[in-house]
ROTIMI-172595 format. One record per residue (C-alpha): y, z, x. Coordinates in steps of 0.05 Angstrom, whole numbers. Example, Ala and Ser with C-alpha at 12.3 -4.5 7.8 and 13.67 -1.06 7.14 Angstrom:
<recs>
REC  -90  156  246
REC  -21  143  273
</recs>
This chain:
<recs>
REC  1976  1750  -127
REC  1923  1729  -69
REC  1941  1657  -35
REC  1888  1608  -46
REC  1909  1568  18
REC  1945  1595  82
REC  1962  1548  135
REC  1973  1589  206
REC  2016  1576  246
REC  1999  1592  327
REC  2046  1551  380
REC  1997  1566  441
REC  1939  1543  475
REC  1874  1566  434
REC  1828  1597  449
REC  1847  1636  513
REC  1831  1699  536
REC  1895  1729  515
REC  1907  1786  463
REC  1948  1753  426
REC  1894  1692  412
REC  1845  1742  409
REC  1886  1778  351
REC  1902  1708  323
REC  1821  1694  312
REC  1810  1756  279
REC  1862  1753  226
REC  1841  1689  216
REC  1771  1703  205
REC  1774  1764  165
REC  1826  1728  122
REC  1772  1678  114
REC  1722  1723  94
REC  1753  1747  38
REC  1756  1678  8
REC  1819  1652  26
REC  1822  1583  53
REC  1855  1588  120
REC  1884  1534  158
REC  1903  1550  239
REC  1952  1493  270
REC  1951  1507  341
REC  1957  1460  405
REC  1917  1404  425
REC  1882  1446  478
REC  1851  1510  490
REC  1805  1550  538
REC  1735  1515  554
REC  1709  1469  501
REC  1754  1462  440
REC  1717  1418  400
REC  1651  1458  405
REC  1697  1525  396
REC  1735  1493  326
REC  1664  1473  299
REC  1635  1542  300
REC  1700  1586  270
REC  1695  1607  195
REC  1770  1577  180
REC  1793  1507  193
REC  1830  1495  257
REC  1873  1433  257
REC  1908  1409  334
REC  1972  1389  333
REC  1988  1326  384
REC  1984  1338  457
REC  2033  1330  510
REC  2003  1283  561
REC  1996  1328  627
REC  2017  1393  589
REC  1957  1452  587
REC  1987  1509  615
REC  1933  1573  591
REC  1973  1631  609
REC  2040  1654  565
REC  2108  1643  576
REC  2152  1589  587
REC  2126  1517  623
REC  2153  1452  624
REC  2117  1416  565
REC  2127  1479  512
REC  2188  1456  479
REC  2153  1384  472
REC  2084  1410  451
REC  2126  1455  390
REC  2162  1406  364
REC  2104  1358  355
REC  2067  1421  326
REC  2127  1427  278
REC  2115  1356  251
REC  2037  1362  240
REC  2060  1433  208
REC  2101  1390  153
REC  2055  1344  149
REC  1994  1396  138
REC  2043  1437  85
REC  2054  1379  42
REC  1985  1351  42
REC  1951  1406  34
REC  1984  1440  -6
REC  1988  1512  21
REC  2016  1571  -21
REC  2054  1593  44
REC  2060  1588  123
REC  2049  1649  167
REC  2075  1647  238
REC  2052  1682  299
REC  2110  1693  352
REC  2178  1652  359
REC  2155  1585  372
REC  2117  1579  313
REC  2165  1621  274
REC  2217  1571  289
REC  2178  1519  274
REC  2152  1545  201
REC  2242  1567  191
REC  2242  1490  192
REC  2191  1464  154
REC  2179  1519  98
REC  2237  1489  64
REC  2218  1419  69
REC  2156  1432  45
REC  2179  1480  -7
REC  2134  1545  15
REC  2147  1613  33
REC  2140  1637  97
REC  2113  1699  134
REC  2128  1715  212
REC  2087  1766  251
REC  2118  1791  298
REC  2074  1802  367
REC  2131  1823  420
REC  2202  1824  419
REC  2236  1772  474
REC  2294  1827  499
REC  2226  1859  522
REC  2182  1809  543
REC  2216  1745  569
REC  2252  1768  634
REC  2180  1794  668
REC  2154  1726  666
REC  2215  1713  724
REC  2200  1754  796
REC  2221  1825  791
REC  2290  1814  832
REC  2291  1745  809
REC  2372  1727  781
REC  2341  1696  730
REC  2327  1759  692
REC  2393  1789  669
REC  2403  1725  629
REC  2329  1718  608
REC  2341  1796  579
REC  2403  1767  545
REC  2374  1709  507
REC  2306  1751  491
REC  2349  1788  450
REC  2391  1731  426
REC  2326  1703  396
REC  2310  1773  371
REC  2368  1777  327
REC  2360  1703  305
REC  2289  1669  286
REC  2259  1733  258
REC  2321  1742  211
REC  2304  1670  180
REC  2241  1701  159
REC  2229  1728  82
REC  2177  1776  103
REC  2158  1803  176
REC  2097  1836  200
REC  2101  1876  258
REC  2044  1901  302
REC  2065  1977  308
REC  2123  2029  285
REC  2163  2012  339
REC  2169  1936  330
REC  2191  1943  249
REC  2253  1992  275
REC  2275  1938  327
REC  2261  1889  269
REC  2309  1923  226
REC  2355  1938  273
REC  2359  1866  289
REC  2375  1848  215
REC  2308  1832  182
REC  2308  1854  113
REC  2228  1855  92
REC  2189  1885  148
REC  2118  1917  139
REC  2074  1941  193
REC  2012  1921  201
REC  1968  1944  263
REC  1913  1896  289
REC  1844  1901  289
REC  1784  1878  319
REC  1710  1878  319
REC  1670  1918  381
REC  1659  1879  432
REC  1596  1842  435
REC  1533  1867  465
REC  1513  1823  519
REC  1432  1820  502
REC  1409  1807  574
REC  1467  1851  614
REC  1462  1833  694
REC  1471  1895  734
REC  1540  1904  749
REC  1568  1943  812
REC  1581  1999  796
REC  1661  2026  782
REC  1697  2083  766
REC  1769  2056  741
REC  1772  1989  697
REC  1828  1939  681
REC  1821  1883  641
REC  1858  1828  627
REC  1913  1778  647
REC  1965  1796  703
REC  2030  1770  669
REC  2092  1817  686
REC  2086  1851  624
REC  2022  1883  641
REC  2043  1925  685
REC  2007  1917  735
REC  2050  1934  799
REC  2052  2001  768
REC  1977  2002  774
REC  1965  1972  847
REC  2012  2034  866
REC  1983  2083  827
REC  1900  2057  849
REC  1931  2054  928
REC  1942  2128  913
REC  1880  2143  891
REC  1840  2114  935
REC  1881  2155  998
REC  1863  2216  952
REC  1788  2198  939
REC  1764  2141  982
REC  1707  2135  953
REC  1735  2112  882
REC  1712  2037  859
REC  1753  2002  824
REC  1743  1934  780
REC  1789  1881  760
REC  1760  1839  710
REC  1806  1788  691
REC  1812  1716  669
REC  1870  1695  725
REC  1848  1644  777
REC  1819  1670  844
REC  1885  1669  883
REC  1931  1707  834
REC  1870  1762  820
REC  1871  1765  895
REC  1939  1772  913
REC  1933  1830  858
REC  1873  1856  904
REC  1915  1860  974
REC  1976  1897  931
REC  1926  1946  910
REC  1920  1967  992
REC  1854  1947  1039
REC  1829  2020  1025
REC  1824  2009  952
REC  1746  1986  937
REC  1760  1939  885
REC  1719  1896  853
REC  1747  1822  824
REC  1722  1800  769
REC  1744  1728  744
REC  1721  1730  671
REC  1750  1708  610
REC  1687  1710  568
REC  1697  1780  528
REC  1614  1778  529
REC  1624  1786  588
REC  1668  1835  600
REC  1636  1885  551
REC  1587  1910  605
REC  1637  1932  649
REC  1668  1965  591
REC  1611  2004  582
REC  1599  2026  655
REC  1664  2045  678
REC  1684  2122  671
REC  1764  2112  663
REC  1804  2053  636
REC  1875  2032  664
REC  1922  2000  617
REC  1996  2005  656
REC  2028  1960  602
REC  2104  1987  591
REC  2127  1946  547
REC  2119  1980  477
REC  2131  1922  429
REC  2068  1894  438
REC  1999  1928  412
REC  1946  1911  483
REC  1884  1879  451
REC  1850  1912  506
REC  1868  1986  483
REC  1827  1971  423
REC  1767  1941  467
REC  1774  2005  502
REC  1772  2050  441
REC  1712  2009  413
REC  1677  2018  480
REC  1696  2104  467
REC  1725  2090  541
REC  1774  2144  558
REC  1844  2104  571
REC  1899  2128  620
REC  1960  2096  593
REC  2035  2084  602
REC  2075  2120  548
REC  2098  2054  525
REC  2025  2022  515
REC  2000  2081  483
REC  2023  2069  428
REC  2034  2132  405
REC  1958  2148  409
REC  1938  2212  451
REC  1883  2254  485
REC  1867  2258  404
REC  1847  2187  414
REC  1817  2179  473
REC  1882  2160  509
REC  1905  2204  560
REC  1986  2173  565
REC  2032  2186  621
REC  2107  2171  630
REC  2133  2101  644
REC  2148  2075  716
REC  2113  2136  741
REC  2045  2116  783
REC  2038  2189  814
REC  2029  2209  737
REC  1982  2150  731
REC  1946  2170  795
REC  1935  2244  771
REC  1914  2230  719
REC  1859  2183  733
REC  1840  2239  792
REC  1835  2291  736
REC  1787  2252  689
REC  1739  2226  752
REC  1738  2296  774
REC  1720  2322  709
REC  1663  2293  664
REC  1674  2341  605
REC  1741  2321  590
REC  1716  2241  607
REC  1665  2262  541
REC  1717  2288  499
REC  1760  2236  504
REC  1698  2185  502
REC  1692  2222  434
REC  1752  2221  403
REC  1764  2152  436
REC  1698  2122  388
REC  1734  2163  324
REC  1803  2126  335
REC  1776  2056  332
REC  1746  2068  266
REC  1822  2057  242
REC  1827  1992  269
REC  1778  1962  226
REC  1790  1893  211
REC  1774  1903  127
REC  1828  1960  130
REC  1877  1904  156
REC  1855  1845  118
REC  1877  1886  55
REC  1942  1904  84
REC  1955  1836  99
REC  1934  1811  26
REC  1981  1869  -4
REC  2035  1829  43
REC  2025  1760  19
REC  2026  1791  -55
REC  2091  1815  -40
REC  2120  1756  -13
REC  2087  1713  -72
REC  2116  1755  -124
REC  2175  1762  -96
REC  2191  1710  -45
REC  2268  1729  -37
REC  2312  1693  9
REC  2326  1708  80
</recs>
């Protein structure tokens, strides 16, 4: 039983640079093409030009009231969140009901909460995919010997084994997030793994200096990316003449207090880009892609942009996600940037094991193709149509 009208859920600012709006627009759009109607609530604001960006998407995107002097871009907690959800909550009801969706699906806890509240009222079932888990995620966005993180660990996991519980179905991005899932008392979990297109071709690409290791992407506490200024400060003593770029969407100051962590030896370039045209050049001129993430309930966006690119990845175990030199991904144990180091040493030093990975990295994307999880998703909503059960 296919919906014929979903109404999204996404409490955030949109669209950003981030993976999880990234991730957010392509189920979206692929659900779209495949004739459902798709509705996206999300906040009044978003990256750029909102208006221009709403007018040109495939699926309907409808902006729930703004909180005057609230448009914080980058994740985590801020001062007008709690404000700008429950407003989102309302214009979520009042979508439901007058549109008259055949269910809600929720990405992350804030708009998981908010579609526990009005599903009900507006007599729908709900679905909640599941980006992160909050035991995980919540305490990095505090300083790393911040007090506030013991009890930011505590109620992550207090809303782990609360809102996603509510839910009659849950979708989690990888293996590892439908265990904690289930271990956390949700009863109907299914996996499903995102996908994205390649990255657009830029058809006029500037030259770019040149570099051998590439990260890309925010610099939230997740990322890892302490990890990474240790392990490139490393390299560079060991090879001076490695370049490095850091192409990222953060404002000048935060990408350069990054840059002086990294060490003054480290040639790195900064990059302040959150266009992913943009970006794609440097993903295909780099010889070796970073991604330091340890936090393993998450799926990186930018693992799959790397894939796409057939970029060969040195990874945290925990980021991996399970994929290997098989892949393209060469992984190396958490909290370990000597690992991280040698490793990227090894694949700058040797361009026939940079190919094979290149190689196996273009066969792995072909997995994450965004018909293969459109399908997967459909089978989902089927299953919570048919059988919408009770949480």
């Amino acid at each position: 039983m296919a919906p014929r009208r979903v109404l999204m859920l996404a409490a955030c600012p949109y669209p950003t640079a981030g993976g999880t709006q990234a991730l957010i627009r392509q189920v979206a759009a692929a659900l779209a093409s495949s004739g459902v109607e798709v509705h996206l609530l999300t906040y009044a604001f978003g990256q750029g030009d909102a208006a221009a960006f709403d007018r040109g998407e495939p699926y309907t995107i409808h902006r729930a009231p703004g909180v005057p002097g609230h448009r914080a871009l980058r994740a985590g907690p801020s001062w007008g969140r709690p404000a700008a959800d429950a407003l989102l909550a309302g214009a979520a009801l009042r979508l439901a009901r007058r549109l008259r969706v055949d269910l809600l699906h929720a990405h992350n806890y804030e708009a998981a909460l908010a579609a526990a509240l009005v599903a009900p009222l507006a007599r729908v079932p709900w679905v909640y995919h599941a980006h992160n888990l909050m035991a995980e995620e919540l305490e990095t966005y505090c300083a790393p010997k911040s007090r506030l993180r013991p009890p930011a660990r505590l109620f992550g996991r207090l809303l782990d084994h609360t809102i996603p519980r509510r839910a009659p179905l849950a979708l989690a991005i990888n293996p590892w997030t439908a265990q904690a899932l289930t271990r956390c008392g949700v009863q109907r979990v299914r996996v499903l793994p995102p996908a994205i297109d390649p990255p657009p071709r830029d058809p006029s690409p500037q030259p770019l200096p040149p570099a051998d290791v590439l990260y890309t992407g925010n610099l939230d506490g997740y990322q890892g990316i302490p990890l990474l200024m240790r392990a490139w400060q490393r390299v560079a003593a060991r090879r001076p003449s490695t370049r490095f770029a850091l192409v990222t969407p953060e404002p000048p100051g935060r990408a350069q207090a990054a840059h002086q962590a990294a060490g003054r030896a480290a040639r790195t370039h900064l990059v302040p880009e959150a266009d992913l045209r943009a970006v794609a050049p440097w993903l295909r001129h780099a010889a070796v892609a970073a991604l330091p993430r340890q936090v393993p309930s998450g799926f990186p966006i930018k693992l799959l942009n790397y894939l796409h690119a057939g970029l060969p990845t040195v990874a945290c175990a925990s980021g991996a996600q399970g994929l290997t030199d098989a892949d393209g991904v060469r992984p190396v144990p958490d909290a370990d940037p000597d690992a991280f180091a040698d490793a990227l040493i090894t694949l700058l030093d040797d361009p026939a094991q940079r190919r094979d990975l290149a190689c196996a990295a273009a066969h792995a994307a072909a997995r994450f193709s965004p018909q293969a999880a459109t399908q997967a998703l459909l089978d989902a909503y089927d299953d919570l149509l048919t059988h919408p059960g009770s949480p």
